[in-house]
C-alpha positions in Angstrom: 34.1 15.6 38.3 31.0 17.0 37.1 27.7 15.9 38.8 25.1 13.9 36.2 22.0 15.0 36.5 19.5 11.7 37.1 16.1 10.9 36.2 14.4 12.4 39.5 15.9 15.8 38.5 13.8 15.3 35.1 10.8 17.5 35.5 7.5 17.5 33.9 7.7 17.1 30.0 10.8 15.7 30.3 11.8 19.5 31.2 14.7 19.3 32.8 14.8 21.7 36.3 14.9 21.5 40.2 18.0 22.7 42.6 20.7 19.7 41.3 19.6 21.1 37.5 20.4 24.8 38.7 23.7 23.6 40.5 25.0 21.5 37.7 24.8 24.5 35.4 25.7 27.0 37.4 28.7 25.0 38.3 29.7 23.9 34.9 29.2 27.8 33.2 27.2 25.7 30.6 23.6 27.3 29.7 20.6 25.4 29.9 19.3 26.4 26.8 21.3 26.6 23.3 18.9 29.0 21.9 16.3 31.2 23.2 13.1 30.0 24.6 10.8 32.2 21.8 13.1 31.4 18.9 12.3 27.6 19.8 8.7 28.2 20.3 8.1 30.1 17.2 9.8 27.8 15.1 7.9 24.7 16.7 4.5 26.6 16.2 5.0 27.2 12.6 6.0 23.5 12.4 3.0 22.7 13.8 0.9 24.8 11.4 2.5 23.9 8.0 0.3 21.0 6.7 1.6 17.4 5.8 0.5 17.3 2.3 1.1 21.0 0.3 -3.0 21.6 -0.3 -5.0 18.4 0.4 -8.0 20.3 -1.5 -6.5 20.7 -5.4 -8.6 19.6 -7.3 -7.3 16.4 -9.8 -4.0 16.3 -7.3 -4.2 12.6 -7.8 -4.3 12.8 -12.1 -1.0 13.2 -13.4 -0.1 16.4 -15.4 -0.5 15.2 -19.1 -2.7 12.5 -19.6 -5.8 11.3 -21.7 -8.4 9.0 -20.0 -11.5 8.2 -19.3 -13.6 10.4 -17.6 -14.9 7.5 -15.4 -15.6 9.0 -11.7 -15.7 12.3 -12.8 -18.5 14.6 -14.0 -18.1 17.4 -16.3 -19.0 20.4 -14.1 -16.3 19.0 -11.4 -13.7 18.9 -13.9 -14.8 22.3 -15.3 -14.9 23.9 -11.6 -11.3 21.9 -11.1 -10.0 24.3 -14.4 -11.4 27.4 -12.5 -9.9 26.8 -9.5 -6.5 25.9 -10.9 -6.8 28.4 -13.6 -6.8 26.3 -16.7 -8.0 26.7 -20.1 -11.6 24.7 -19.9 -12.3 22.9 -24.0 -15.6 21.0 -24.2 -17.1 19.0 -27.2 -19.7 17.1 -27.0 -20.2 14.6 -29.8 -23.1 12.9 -29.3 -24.1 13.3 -32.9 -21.6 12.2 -34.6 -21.2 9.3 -36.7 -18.0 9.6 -38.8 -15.1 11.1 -38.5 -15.5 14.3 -40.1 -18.4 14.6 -37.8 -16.5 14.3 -35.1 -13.0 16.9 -36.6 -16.3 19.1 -37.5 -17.6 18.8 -33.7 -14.0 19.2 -32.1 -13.3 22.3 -34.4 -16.7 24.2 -33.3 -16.8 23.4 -30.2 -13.0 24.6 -29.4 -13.2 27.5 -31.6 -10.1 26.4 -34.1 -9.3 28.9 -36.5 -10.9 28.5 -40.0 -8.0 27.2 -41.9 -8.6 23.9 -40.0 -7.9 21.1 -42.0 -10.0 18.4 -40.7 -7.7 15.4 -40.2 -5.9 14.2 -37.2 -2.7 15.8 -37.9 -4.4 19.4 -38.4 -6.4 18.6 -35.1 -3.0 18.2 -33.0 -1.5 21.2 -34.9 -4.8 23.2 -33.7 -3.6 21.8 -30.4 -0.4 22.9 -30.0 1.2 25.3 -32.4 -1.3 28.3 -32.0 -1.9 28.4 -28.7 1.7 28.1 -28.6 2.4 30.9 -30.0 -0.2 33.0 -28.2 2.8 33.2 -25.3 2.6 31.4 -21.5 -0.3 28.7 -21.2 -1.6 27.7 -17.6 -2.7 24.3 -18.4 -5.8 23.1 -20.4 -8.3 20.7 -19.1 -10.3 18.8 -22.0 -13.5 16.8 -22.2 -14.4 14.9 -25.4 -18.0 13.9 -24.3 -20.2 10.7 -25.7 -17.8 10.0 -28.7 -19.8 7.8 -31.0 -18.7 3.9 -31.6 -20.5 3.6 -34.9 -19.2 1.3 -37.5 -18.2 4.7 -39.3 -16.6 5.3 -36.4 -15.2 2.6 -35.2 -12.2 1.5 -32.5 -9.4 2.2 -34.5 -10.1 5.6 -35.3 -11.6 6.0 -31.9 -7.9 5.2 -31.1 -6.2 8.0 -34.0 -8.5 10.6 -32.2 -7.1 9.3 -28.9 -3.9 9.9 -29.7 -3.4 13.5 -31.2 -4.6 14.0 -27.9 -2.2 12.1 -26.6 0.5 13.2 -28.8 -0.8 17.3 -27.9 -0.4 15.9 -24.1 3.2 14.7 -24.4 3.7 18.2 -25.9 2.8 20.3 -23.2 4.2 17.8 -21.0 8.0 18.4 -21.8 7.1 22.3 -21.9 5.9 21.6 -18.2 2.2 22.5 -19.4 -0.7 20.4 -17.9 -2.8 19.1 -20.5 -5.5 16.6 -18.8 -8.0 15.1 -21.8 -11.3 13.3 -20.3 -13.1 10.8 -22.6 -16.3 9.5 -22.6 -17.9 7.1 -25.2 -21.7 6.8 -26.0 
């Protein structure tokens, strides 16, 4: 019968070690350790040093991929330093001085540099959204700021809400090609 080791023959950090340790294993032809001492150490230091969370400093890691919201707690040159750093496309339009919804097409299209065949309605925005920069080959994600959009009686909630969603629409797009297409929104 093979001696058991007990708890006095457990050393410091639970290590085991001492003459009865040295005995058993000599005795039994077993070794003490399974796998080499560096292997171990190695692999516990480079446990040690892989972080929890993948990078706790990415910038919008808690806004999901494709969405349109409000800007809310975010100001315009974090979200523009957030595209740098992820290396997104950065769109900005602000339209302060709009009042009507041509204004505003008129605004978008300027401001994001559509092409000149732009047909100024919410169908021809989304296209603008999508199909050319589409075709133009691998995208890295856009990040979008619509900034102060007007709630005028020419422009009022429900087409607020038609503007919304192409960008919504241009979102769920780049969404199932695995794109990130994040739209920020401010009203006036």
């Amino acid at each position: 019968m093979k001696p058991q080791p007990t708890p006095a023959a457990v050393g410091r950090e639970g290590c085991l070690d001492g003459p009865f340790v040295q005995s058993y294993f000599s005795q039994s032809g077993e070794s003490l350790f399974a796998t080499p001492v560096d292997s171990l150490v190695k692999e516990r230091t480079t446990e040690m040093e892989t972080p929890l969370r993948k990078n706790p400093d990415l910038p919008l890691r808690n806004v999901r991929q494709n969405i349109v919201q409000s800007i809310r707690a975010y100001r315009v040159q974090d979200l523009q330093d957030a595209a740098r750093v992820l290396g997104n496309h950065f769109l900005y339009a602000n339209l302060a001085h709009a009042q009507t919804k041509q204004d505003i097409l008129d605004l978008i299209a300027t401001q994001f540099i559509f092409p000149a065949h732009f047909g100024k309605n919410f169908d021809a925005l989304y296209d603008c959204l999508t199909d050319p920069l589409h075709k133009a080959g691998p995208q890295p994600g856009f990040i979008l700021v619509l900034d102060q959009i007007p709630t005028t009686t020419k422009f009022d909630k429900e087409v607020r809400e038609q503007l919304l969603d192409s960008f919504r629409d241009a979102a769920d797009y780049w969404g199932e090609r695995k794109i990130a297409f994040r739209c920020f929104y401010s009203f006036l």
